[in-house]
C-alpha positions in Angstrom: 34.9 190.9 134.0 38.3 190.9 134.7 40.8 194.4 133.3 44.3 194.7 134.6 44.1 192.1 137.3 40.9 194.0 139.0 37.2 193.2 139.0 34.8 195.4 136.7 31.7 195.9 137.6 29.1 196.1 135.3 28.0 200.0 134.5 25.0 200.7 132.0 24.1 204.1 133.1 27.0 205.7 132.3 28.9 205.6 128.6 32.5 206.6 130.0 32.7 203.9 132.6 35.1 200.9 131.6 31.9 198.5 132.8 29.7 200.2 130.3 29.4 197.8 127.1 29.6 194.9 129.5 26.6 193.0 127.6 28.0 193.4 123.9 31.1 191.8 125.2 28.8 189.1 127.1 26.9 188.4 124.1 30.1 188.0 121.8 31.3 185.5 124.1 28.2 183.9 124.7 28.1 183.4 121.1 31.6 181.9 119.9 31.5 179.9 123.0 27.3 178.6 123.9 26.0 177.9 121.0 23.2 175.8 122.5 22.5 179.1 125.1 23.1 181.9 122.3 19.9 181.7 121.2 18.2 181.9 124.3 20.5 184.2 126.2 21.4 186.5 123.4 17.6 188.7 123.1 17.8 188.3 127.1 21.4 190.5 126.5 19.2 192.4 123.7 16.6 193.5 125.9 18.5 194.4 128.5 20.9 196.6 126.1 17.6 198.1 124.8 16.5 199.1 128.1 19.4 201.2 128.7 20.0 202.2 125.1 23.1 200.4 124.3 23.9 200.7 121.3 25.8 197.6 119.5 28.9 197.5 117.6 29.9 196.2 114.6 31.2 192.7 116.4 28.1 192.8 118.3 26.0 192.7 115.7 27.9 190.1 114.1 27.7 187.7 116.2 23.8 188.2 116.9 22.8 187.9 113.3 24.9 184.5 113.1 23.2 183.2 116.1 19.5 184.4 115.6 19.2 182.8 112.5 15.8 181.6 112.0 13.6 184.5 112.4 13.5 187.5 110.1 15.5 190.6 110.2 12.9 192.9 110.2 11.9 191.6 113.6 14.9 191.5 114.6 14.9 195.4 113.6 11.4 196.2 115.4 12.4 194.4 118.4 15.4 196.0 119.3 15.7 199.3 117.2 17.9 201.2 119.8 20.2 198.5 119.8 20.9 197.4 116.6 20.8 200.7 114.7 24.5 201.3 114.5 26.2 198.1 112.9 26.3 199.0 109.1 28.4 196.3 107.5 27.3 193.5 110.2 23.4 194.4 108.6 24.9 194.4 105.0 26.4 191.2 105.6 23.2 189.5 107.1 21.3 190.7 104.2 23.6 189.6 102.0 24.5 186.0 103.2 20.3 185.6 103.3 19.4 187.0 99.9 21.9 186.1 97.7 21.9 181.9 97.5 20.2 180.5 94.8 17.9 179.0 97.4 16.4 182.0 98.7 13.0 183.0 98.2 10.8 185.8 97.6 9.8 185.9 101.0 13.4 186.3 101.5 14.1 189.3 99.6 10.7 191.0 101.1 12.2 190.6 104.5 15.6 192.1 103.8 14.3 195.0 101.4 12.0 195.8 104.2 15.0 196.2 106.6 16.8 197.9 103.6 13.6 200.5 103.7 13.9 201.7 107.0 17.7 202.6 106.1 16.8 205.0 102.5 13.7 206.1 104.0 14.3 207.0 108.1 17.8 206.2 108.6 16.5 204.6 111.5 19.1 202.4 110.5 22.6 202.3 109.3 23.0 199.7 106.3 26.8 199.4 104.2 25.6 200.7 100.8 26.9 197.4 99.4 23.7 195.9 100.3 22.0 198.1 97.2 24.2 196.0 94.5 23.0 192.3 96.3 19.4 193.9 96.3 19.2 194.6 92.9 21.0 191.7 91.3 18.7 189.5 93.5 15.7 191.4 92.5 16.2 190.8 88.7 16.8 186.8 89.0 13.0 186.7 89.1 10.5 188.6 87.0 8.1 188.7 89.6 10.5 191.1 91.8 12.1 193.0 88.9 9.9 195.9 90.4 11.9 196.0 93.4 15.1 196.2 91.3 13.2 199.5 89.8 12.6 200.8 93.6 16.7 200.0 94.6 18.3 201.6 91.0 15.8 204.7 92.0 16.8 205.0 95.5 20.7 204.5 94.6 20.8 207.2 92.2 18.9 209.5 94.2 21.7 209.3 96.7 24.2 209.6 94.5 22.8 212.7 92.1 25.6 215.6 92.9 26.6 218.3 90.2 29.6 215.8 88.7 27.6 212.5 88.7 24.7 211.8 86.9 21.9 209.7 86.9 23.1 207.9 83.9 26.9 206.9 85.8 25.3 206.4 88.9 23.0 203.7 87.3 25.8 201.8 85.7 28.1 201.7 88.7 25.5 199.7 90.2 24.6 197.8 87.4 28.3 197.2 87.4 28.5 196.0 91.1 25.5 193.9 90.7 27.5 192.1 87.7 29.9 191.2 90.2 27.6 189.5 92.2 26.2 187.8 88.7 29.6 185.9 88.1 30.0 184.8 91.5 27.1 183.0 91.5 28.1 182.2 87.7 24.6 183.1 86.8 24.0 184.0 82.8 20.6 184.6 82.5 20.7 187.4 85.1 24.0 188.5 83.7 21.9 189.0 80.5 19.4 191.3 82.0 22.2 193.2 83.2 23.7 194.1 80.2 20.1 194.8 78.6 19.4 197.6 82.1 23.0 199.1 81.1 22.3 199.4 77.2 19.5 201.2 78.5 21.7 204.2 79.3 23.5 204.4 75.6 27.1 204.0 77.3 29.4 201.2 76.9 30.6 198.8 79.5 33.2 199.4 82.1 36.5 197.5 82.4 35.4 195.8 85.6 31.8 195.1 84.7 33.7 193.7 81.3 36.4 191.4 83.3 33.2 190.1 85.7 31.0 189.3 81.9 33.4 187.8 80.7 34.2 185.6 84.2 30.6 184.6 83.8 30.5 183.0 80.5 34.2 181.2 81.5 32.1 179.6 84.6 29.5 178.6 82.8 31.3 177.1 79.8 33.8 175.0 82.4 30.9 173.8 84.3 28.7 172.3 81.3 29.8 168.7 79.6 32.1 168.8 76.9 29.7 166.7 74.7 26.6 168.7 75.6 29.0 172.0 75.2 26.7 175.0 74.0 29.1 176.3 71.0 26.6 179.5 70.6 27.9 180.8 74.4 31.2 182.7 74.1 33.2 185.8 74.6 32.5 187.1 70.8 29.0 186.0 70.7 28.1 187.5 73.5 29.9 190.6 72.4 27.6 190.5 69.1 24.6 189.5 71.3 24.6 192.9 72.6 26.2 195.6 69.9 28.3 198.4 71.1 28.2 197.5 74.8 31.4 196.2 74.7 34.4 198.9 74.0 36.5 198.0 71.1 39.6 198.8 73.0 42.8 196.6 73.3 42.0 195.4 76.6 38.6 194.1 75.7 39.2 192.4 72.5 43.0 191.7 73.3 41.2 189.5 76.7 38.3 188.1 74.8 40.9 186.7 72.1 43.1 185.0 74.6 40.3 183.1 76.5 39.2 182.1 73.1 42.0 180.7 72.3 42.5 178.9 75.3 38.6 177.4 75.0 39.9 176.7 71.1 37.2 178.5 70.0 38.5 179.0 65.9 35.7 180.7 64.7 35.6 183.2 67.6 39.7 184.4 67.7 39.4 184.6 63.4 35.9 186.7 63.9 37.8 189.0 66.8 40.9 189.1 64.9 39.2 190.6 61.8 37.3 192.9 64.0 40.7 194.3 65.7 42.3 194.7 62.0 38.9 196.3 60.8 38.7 198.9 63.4 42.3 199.5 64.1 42.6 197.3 67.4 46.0 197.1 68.9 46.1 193.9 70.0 48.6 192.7 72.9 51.2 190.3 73.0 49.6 187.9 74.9 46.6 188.1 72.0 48.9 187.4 69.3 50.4 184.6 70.5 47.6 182.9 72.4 46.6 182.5 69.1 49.3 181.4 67.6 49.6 178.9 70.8 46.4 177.3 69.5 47.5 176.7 66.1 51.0 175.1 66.9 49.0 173.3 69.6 46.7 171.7 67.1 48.5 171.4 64.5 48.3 167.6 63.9 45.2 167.5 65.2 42.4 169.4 64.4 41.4 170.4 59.9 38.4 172.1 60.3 37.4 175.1 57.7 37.3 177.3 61.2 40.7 176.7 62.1 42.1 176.9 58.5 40.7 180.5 58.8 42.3 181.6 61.5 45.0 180.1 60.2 45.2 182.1 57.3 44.2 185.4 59.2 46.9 184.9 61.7 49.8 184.5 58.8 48.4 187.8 57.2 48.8 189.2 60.7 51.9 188.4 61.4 53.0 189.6 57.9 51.8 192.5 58.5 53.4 193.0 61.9 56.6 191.2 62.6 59.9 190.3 60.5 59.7 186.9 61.0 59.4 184.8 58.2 55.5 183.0 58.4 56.9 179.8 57.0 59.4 179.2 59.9 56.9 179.3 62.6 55.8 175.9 63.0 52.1 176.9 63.9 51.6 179.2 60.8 52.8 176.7 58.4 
């Protein structure tokens, strides 16, 4: 190993020597650079690394989970406990990349919850608390693990419980976290359980767990056919799916109305507008016109009873709210 010009010798024994994390930096390269030798030459760097009680590092760790790929964690974890213990987000990370596909199995999740375990339990182990959102949003995809979904909420607010935070916030920032993981894997059904565990706790939803909902049921509307299109999934039916989860605020129903609008969802933007006006919504710009955008856009197109509602609730609208005569706005005519 080569510092400044001069030969380093390797130094184990002694944590302040320049030689001392010689193996971690071995292993790295080993791994970026061998991969036919990683896997063979990587637990040979382990053991040794164990022997003198190396602890890994973050890059370390990073590159060994990428390279000892097919056994489980938990071995890896029982094998080498000295070394490994000190790599939070390079653990979160493996956990994550394993459990998280559609693909992955129960066995799967058993593996990684028991690594997960010996982090709440001992902290024999340092895991990223990011893990506990990929855990629980994994857990509740199948019903035969939504058990372990009850053991990671319990354990998260445990560790959370101070004199400002309850159990009841606590829960729903996780909830919120795991909805995150929901939408990027454009998931519905699980993004329905969600919302069920958070009406659980009486309080309404979050701007961000909103915002990933409602990126959900985009995805999964742009993904299906447009002749096989399921006109019961949508922003406002969702929203009436699950009754006063979703905060009547501007933001919320200002955002539902403008992505209905763009899906040209009639029914939906006249249903939202009348709730705003009913409930004294001030609706954005942006709302306001993306509906009016639909109407001019389909003008000459589209006669449906739906539309010709919106229609006439967007002209009272505007009455109500601008000087601009309705008649000289192409789409309101």
């Amino acid at each position: 190993m080569h510092v400044a010009g001069d030969v380093v010798m390797a130094c184990q024994d002694d944590e302040t020597h320049v030689g001392f994390h010689w193996s971690g930096a071995l292993l790295q390269h080993i791994a970026a650079t061998h991969e036919q030798l990683a896997k063979d030459v990587v637990p040979m760097l382990l053991q040794e690394m164990q022997y003198y009680g190396i602890a890994a590092t973050e890059r370390d760790m990073a590159a060994v989970l990428s390279t000892l790929t097919s056994g489980t964690l938990y071995d890896l974890y029982e094998r080498f406990p000295r070394v490994v213990k000190a790599a939070p987000k390079a653990w979160a990370a493996a956990m994550q990349a394993r459990v998280l596909p559609a693909s992955s199995d129960e066995s799967t999740l058993d593996d990684a919850m028991q690594v997960w375990r010996c982090f709440v339990w001992t902290e024999a182990l340092q895991v990223d608390e990011s893990v506990f959102a990929a855990l629980y949003y994994v857990a509740l995809r199948r019903t035969s693990t939504w058990h372990l979904a009850d053991e990671v909420m319990a354990q998260y607010t445990t560790r959370h419980r101070t004199k400002t935070t309850t159990t009841t916030s606590s829960s729903c920032r996780l909830v919120e976290q795991a909805l995150g993981h929901a939408a990027d894997a454009v998931d519905l059904p699980t993004t329905k359980r969600l919302l069920r565990q958070w009406t659980a706790h009486n309080e309404r939803l979050s701007r961000d767990a909103v915002a990933c909902v409602f990126r959900t049921v985009g995805q999964v509307r742009s993904t299906r056919q447009p002749h096989v299109q399921d006109k019961s999934l949508s922003y406002f039916s969702l929203m009436v799916e699950f009754p006063g989860l979703f905060p009547l605020d501007p933001t919320t129903v200002s955002n539902a109305l403008v992505l209905s609008a763009h899906a040209d969802l009639y029914y939906d933007c006249q249903a939202l507008l009348t709730m705003a006006m009913s409930n004294g919504v001030d609706l954005t710009p942006e709302a306001r016109f993306a509906c009016l955008e639909l109407l001019t856009r389909t003008n000459d197109v589209e006669t449906s009873g739906d539309r010709q509602r919106l229609l006439a609730t967007v002209r009272q609208l505007w009455q109500n709210s601008s000087k601009e005569r309705v008649d000289s706005i192409q789409g309101l005519r």
